[in-house]
Backbone as a chain_set.jsonl record, in Angstrom:
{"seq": "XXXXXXXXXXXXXXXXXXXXXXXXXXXXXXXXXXXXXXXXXXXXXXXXXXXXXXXXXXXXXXXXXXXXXXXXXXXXXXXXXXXXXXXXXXXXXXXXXXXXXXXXXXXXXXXXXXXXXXXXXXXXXXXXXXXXXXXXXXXXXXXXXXXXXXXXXXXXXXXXXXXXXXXXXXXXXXXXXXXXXXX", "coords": {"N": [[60.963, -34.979, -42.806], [61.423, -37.246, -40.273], [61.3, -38.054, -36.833], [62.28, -40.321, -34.421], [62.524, -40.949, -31.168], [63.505, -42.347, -28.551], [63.344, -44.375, -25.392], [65.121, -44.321, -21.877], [61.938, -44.586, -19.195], [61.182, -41.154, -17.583], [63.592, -39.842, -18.948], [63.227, -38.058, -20.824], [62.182, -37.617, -22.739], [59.49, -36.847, -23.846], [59.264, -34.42, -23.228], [62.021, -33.524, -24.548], [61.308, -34.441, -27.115], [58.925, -32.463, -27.982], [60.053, -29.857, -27.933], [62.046, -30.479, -30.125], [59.91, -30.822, -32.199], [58.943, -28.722, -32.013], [61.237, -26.374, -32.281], [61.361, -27.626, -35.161], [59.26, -26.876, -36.62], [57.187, -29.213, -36.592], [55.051, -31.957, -36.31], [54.215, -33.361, -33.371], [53.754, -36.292, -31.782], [53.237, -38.938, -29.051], [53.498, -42.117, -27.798], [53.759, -42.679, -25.137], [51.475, -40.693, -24.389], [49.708, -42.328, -26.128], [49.377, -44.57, -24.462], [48.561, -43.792, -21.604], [46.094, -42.265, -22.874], [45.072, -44.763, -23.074], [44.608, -46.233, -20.475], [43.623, -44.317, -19.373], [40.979, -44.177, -20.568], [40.134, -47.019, -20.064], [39.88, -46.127, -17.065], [41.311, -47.219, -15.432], [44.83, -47.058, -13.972], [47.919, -46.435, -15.156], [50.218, -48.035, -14.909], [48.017, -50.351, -14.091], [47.974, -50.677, -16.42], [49.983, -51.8, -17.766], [50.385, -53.939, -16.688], [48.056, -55.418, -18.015], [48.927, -55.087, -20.5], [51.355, -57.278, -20.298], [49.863, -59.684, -20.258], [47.901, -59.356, -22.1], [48.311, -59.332, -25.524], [47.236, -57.162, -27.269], [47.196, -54.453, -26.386], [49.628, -53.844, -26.529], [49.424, -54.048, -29.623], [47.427, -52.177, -30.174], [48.749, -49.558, -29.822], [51.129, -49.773, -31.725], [49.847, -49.903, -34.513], [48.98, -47.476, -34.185], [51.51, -46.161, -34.285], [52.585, -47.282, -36.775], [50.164, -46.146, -38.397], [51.33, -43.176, -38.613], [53.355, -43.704, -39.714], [53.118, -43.715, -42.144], [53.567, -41.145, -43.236], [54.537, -37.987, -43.369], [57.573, -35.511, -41.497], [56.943, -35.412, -38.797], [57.55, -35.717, -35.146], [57.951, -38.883, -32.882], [57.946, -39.874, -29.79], [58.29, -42.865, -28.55], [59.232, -46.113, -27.294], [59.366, -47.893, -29.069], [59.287, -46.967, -31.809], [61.436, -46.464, -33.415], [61.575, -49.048, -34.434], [59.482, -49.258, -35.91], [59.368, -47.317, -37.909], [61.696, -47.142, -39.749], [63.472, -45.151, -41.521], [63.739, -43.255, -40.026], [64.808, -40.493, -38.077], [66.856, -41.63, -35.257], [66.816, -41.433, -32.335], [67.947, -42.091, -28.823], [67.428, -41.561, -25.424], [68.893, -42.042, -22.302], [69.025, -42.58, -19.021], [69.553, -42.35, -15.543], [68.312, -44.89, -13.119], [67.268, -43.739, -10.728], [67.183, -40.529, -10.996], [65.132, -40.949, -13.163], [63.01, -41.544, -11.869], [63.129, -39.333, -9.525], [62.303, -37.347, -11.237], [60.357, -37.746, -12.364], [58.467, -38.549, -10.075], [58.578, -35.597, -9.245], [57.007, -34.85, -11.427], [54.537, -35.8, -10.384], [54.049, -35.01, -8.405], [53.502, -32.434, -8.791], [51.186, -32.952, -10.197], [51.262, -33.336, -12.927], [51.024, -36.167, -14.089], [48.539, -37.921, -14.432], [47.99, -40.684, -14.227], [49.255, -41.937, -13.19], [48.97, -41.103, -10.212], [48.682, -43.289, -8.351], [50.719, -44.114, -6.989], [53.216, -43.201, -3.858], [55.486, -42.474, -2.893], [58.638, -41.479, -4.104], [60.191, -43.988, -3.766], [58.347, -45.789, -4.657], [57.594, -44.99, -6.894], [60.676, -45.724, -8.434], [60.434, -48.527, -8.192], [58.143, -48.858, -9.701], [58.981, -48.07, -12.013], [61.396, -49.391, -12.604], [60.02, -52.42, -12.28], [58.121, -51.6, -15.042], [60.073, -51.416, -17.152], [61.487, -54.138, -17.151], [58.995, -55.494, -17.75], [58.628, -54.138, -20.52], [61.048, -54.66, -21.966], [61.07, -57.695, -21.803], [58.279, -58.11, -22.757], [58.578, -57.246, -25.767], [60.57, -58.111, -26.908], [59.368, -61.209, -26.794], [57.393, -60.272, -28.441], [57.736, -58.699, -30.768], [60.318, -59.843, -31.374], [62.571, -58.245, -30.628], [65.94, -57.974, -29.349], [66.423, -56.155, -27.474], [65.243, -53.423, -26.433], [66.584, -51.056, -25.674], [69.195, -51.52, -26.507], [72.203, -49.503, -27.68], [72.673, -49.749, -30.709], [70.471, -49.713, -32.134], [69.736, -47.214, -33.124], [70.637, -43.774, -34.195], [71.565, -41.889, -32.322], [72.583, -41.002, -28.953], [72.043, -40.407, -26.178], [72.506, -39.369, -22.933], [70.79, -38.211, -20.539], [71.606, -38.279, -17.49], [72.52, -36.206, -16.37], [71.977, -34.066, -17.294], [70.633, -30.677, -17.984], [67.252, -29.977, -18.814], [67.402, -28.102, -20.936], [69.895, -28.488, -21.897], [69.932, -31.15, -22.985], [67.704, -30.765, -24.973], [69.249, -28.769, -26.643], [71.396, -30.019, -27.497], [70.241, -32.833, -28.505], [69.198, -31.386, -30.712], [71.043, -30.113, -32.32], [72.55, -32.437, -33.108], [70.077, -33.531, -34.75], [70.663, -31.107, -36.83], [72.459, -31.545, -38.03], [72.512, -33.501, -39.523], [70.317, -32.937, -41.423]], "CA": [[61.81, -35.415, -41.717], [61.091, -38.01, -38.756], [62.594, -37.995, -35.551], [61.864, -40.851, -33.033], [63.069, -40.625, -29.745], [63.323, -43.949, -27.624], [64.377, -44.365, -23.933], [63.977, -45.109, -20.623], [60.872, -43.695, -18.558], [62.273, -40.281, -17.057], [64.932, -39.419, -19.376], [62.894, -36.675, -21.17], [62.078, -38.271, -24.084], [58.345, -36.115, -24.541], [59.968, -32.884, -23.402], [62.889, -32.893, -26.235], [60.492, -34.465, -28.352], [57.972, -31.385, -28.294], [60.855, -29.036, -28.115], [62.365, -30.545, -30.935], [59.061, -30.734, -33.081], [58.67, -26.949, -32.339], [61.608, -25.802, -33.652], [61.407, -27.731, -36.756], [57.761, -26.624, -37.167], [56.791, -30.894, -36.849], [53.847, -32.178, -35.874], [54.732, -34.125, -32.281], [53.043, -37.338, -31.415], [53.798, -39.628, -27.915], [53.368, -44.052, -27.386], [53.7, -42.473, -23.78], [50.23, -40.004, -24.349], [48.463, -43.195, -26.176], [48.83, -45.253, -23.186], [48.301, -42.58, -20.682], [44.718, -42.036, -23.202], [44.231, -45.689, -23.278], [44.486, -46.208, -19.297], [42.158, -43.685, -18.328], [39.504, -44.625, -21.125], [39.621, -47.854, -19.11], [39.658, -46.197, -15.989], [42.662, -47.957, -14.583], [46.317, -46.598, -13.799], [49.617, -47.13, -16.117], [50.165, -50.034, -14.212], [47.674, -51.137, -14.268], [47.285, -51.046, -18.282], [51.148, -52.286, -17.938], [50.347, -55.473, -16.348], [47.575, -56.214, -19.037], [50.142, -55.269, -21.718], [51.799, -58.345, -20.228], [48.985, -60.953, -20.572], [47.193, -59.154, -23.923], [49.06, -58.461, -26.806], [46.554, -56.141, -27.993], [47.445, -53.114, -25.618], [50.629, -53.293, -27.529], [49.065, -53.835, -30.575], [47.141, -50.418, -30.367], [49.638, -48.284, -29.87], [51.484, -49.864, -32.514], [48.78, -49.715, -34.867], [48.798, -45.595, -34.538], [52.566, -45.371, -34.752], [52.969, -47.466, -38.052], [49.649, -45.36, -39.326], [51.665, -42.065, -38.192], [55.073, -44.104, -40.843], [52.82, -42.943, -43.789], [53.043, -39.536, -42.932], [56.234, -37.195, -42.904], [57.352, -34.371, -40.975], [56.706, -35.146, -37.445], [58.357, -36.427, -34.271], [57.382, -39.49, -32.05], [58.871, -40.514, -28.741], [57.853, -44.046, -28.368], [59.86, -47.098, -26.758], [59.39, -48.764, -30.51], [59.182, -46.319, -33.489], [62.627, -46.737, -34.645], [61.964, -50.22, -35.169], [58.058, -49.054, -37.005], [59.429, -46.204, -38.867], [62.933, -47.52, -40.023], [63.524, -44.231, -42.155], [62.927, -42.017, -39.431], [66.412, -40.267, -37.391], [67.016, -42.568, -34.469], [67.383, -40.636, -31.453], [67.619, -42.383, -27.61], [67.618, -40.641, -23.997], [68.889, -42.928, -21.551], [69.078, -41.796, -17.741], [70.054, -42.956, -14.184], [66.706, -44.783, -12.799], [67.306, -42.814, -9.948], [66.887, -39.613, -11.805], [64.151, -40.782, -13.663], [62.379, -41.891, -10.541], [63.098, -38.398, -8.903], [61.928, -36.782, -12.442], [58.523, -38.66, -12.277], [57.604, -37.948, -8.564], [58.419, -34.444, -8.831], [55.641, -34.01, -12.121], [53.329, -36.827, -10.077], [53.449, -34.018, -6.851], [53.082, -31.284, -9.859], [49.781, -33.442, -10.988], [51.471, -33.461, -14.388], [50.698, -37.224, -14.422], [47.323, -38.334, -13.334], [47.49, -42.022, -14.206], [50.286, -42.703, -12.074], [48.784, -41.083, -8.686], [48.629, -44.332, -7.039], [52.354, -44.107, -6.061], [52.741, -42.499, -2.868], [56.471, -41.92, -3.003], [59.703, -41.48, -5.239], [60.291, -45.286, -3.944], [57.414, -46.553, -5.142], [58.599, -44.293, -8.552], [61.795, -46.51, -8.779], [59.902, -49.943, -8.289], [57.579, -49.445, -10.368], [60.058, -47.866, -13.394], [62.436, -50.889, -12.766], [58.952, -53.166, -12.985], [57.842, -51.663, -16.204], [61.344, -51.295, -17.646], [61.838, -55.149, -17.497], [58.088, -55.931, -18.504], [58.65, -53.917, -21.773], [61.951, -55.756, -22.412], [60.853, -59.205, -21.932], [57.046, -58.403, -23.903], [59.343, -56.479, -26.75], [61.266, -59.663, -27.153], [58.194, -61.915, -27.307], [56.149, -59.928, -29.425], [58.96, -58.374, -32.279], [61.827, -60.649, -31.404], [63.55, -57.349, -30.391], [66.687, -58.436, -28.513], [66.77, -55.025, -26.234], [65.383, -52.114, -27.518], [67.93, -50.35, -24.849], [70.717, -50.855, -27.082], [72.32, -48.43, -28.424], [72.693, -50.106, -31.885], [69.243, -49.189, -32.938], [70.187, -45.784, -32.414], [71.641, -42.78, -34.48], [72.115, -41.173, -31.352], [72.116, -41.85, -27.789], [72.623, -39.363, -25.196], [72.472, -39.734, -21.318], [70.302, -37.13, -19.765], [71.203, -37.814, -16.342], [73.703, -34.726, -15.631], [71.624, -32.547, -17.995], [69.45, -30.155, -17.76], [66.53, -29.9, -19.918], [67.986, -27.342, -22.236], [70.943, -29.026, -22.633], [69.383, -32.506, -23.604], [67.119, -30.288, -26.195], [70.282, -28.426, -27.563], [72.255, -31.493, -28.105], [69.887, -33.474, -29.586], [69.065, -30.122, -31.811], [72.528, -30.52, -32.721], [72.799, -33.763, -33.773], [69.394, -33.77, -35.419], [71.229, -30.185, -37.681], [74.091, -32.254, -38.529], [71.749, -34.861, -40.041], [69.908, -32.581, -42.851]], "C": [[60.941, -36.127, -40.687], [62.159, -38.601, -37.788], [61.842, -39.055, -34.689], [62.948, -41.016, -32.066], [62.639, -41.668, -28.8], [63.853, -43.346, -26.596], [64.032, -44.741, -22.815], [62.95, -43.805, -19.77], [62.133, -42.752, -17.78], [63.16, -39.553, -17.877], [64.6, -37.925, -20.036], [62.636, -36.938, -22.705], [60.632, -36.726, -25.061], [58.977, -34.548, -24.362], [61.006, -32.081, -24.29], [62.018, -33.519, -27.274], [59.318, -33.555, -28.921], [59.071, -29.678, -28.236], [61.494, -28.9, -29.64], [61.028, -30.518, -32.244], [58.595, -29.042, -32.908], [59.674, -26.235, -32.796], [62.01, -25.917, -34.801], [60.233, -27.926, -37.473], [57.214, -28.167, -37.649], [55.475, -31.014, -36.121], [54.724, -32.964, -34.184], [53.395, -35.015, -31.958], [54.148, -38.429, -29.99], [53.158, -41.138, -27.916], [52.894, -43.502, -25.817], [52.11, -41.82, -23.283], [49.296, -41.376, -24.825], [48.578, -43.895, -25.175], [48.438, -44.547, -22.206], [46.296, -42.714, -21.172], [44.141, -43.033, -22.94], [43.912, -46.202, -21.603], [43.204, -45.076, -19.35], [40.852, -43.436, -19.07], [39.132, -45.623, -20.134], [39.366, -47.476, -17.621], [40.469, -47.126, -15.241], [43.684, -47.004, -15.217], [47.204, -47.474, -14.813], [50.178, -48.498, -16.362], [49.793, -50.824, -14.344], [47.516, -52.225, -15.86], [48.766, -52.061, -18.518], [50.814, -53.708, -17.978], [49.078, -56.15, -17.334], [48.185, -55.934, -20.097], [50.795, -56.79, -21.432], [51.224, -59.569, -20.432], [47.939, -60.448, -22.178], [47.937, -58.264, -24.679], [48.23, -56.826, -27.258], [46.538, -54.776, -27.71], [48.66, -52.786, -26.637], [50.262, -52.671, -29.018], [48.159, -52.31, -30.91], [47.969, -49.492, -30.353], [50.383, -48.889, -31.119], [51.308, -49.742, -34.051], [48.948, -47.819, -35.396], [50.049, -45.513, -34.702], [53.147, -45.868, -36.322], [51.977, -46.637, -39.133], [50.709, -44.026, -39.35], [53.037, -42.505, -39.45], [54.521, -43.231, -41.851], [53.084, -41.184, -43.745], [54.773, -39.005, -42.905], [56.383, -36.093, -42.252], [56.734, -34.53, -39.366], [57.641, -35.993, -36.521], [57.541, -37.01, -33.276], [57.955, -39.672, -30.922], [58.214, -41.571, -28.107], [58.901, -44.971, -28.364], [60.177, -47.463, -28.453], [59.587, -48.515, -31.787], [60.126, -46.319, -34.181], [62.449, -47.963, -35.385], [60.756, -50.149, -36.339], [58.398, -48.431, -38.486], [61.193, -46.039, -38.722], [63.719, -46.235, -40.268], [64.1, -43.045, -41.368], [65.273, -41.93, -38.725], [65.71, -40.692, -35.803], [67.074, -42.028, -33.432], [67.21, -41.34, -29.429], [68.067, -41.791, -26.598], [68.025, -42.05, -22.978], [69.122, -42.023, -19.975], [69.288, -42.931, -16.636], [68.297, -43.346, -13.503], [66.457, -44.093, -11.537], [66.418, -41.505, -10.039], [65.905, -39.607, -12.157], [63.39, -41.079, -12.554], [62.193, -40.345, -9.904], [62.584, -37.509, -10.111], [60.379, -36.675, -12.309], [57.815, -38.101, -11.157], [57.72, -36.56, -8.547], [57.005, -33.935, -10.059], [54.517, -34.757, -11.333], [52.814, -35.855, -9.214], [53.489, -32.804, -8.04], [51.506, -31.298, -10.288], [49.744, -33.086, -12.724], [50.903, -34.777, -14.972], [49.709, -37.631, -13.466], [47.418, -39.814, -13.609], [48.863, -42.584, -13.061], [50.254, -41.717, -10.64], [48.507, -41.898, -7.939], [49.696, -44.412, -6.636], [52.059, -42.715, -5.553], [54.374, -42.235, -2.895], [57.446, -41.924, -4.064], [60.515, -42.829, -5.304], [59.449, -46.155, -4.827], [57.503, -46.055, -6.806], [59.553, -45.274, -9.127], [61.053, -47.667, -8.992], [59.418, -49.734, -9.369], [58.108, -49.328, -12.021], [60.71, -49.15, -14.116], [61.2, -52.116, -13.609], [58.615, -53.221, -14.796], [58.992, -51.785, -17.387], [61.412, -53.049, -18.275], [60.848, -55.791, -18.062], [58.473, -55.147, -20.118], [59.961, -54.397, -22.057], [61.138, -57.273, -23.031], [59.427, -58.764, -22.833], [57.727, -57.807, -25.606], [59.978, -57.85, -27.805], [60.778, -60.782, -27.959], [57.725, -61.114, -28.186], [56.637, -59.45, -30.739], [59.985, -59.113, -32.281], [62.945, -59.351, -31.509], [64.296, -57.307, -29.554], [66.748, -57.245, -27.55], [66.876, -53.577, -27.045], [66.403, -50.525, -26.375], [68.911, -50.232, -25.819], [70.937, -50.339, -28.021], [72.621, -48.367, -30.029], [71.616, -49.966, -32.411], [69.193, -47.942, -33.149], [70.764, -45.109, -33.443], [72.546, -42.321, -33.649], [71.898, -41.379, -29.946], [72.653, -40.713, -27.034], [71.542, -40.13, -23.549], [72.406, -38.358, -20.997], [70.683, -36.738, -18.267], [71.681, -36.625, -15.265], [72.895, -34.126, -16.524], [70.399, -31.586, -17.42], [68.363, -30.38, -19.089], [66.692, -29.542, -21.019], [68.967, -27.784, -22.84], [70.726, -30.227, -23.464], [69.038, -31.44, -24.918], [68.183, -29.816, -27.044], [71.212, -29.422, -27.792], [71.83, -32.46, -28.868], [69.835, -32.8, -30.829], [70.363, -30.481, -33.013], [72.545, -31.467, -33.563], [71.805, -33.868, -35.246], [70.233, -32.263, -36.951], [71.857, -30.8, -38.571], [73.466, -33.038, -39.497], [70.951, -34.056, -41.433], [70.564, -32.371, -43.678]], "O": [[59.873, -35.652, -40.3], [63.216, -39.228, -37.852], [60.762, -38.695, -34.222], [64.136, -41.199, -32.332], [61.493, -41.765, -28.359], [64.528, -42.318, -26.553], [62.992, -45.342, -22.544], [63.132, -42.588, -19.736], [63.281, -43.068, -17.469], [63.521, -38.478, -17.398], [65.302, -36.92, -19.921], [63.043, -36.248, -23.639], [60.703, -36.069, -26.1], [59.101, -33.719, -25.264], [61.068, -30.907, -24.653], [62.067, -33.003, -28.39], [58.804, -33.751, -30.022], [58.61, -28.575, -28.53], [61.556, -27.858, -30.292], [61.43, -30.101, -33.33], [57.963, -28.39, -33.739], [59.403, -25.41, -33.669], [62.651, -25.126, -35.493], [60.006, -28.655, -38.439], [56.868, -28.377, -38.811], [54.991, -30.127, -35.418], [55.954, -32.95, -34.162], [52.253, -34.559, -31.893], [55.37, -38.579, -30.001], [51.945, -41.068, -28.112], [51.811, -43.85, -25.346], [51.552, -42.167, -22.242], [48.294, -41.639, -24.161], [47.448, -43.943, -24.689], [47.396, -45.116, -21.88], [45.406, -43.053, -20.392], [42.964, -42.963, -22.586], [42.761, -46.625, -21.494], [41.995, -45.306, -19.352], [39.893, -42.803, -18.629], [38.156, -45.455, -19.403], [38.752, -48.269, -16.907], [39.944, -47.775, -14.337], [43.659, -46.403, -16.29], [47.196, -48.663, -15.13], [50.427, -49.38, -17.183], [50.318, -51.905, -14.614], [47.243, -53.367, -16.233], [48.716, -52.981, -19.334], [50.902, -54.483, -18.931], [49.085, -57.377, -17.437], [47.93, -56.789, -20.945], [50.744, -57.548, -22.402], [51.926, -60.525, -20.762], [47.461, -61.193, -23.034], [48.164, -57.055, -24.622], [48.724, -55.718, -27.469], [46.038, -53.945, -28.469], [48.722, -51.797, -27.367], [50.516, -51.573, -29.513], [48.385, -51.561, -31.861], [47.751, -48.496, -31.043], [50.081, -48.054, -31.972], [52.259, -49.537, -34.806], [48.999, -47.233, -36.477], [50.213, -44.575, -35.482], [53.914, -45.175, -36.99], [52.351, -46.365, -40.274], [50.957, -43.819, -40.538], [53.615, -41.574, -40.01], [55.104, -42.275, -42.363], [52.558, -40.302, -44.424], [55.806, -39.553, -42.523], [55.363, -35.404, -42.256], [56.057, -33.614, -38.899], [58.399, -36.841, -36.992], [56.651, -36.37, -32.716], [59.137, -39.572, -31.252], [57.545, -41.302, -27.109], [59.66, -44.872, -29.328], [61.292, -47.234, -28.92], [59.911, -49.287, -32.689], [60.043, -46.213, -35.404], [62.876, -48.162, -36.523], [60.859, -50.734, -37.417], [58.025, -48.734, -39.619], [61.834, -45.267, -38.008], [64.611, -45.995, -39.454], [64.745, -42.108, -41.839], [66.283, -42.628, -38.818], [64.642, -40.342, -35.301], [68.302, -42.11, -33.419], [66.225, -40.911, -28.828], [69.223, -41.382, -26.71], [67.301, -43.042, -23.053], [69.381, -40.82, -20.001], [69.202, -44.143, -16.835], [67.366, -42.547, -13.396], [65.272, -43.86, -11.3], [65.345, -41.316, -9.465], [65.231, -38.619, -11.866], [62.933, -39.943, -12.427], [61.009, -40.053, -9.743], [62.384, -36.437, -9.539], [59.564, -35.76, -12.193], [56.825, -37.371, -11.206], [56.914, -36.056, -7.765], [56.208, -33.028, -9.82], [53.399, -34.329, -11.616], [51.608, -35.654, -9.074], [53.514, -31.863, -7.247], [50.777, -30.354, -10.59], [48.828, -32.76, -13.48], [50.373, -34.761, -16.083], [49.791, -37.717, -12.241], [46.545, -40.319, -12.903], [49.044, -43.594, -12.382], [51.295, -41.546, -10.006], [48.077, -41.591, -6.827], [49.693, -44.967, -5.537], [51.424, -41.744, -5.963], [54.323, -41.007, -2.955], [57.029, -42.451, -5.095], [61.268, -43.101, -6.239], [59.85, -47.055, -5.566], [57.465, -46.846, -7.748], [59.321, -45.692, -10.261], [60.967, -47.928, -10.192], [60.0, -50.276, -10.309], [57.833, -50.084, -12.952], [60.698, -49.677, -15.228], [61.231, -52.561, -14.756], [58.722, -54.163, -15.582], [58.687, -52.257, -18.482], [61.398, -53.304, -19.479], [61.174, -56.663, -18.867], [58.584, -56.025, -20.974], [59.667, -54.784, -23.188], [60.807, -57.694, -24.139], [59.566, -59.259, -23.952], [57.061, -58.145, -26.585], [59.811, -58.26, -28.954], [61.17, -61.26, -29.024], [57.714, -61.829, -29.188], [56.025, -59.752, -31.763], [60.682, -59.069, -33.295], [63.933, -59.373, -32.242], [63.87, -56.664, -28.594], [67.348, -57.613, -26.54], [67.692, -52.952, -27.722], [66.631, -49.342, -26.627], [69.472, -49.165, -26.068], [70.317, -50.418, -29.081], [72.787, -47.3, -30.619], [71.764, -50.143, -33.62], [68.047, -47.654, -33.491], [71.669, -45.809, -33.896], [73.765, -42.236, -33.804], [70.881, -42.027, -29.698], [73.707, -40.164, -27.356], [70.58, -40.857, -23.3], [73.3, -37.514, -21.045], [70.432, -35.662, -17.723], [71.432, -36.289, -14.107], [73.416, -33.011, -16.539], [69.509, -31.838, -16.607], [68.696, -30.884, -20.161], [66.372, -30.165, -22.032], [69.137, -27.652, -24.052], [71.28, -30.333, -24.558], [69.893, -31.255, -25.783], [68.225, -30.301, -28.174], [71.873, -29.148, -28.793], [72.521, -33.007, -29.728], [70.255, -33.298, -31.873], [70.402, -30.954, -34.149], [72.554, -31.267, -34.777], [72.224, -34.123, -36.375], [70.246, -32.717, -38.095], [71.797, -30.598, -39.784], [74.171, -33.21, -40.491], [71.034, -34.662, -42.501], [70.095, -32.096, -44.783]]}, "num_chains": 1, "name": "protein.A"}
């Protein structure tokens, strides 16, 4: 079994995706952890790695790189912007959320110090901007670089759920759900 899990920043994509790889004894892998690793090898912020995602392919190209090696493999779950389109096979699963939400999601793990590459935002505004920012840079480089008309919509999708009334548990037991229905 492979489960990828698309969506927008916020929605909870790594949290049902390590929920869901624990209770179907899966390995769990994140797009969101290799950039996170590949930022603070360089010693620059999210952002910053964002905005050279936009002028060098090759930021993409690494992470892409580890999630088509990760296709050969079975039995685990990714939550990466792209892996439905890497790992065709795999069950489809997207989180979508209010950028609001995800904005107020973000700043509350940033003042947790859950996320160290994004402590250069100083509030839950500067959360929204820069969401919205990266949101429309990975559109438009998505576009250019796979000719993927909007990996937002929900036609790439098995499943699509909207986190932004849930709680955590409920997202996890609903996708659970869905993913049951599916073996």
């Amino acid at each position: 079994m492979i489960i990828t899990i698309s969506g927008y920043p916020g929605s909870g994509k790594s949290t049902v995706g390590k929920a869901i790889a624990k209770e179907f004894n899966l390995k769990h892998f994140s797009a969101g952890d290799f950039m996170r690793e590949m930022a603070e090898s360089r010693g620059i912020s999210l952002m910053e790695l964002t905005k050279q995602a936009d002028a060098d392919v090759s930021v993409d190209k690494e992470i892409d790189e580890r999630t088509k090696h990760l296709a050969q493999k079975d039995n685990f779950v990714i939550d990466s912007r792209l892996a439905f389109h890497f790992i065709p096979k795999a069950i489809k699963i997207f989180l979508k959320v209010d950028l609001k939400v995800a904005a107020q999601r973000t700043w509350k793990d940033i003042m947790a110090q859950k996320r160290h590459t994004e402590q250069q935002l100083k509030s839950e505004e500067d959360v929204l901007n820069a969401l919205i920012k990266r949101q429309k840079s990975e559109v438009e480089r998505y576009r250019k670089y796979y000719n993927i008309d909007n990996f937002l919509d929900a036609k790439h999708y098995d499943f699509v759920l909207d986190t932004t009334n849930l709680t955590q548990e409920e997202s996890i037991q609903k996708v659970l759900d869905f993913v049951r229905g599916k073996k």
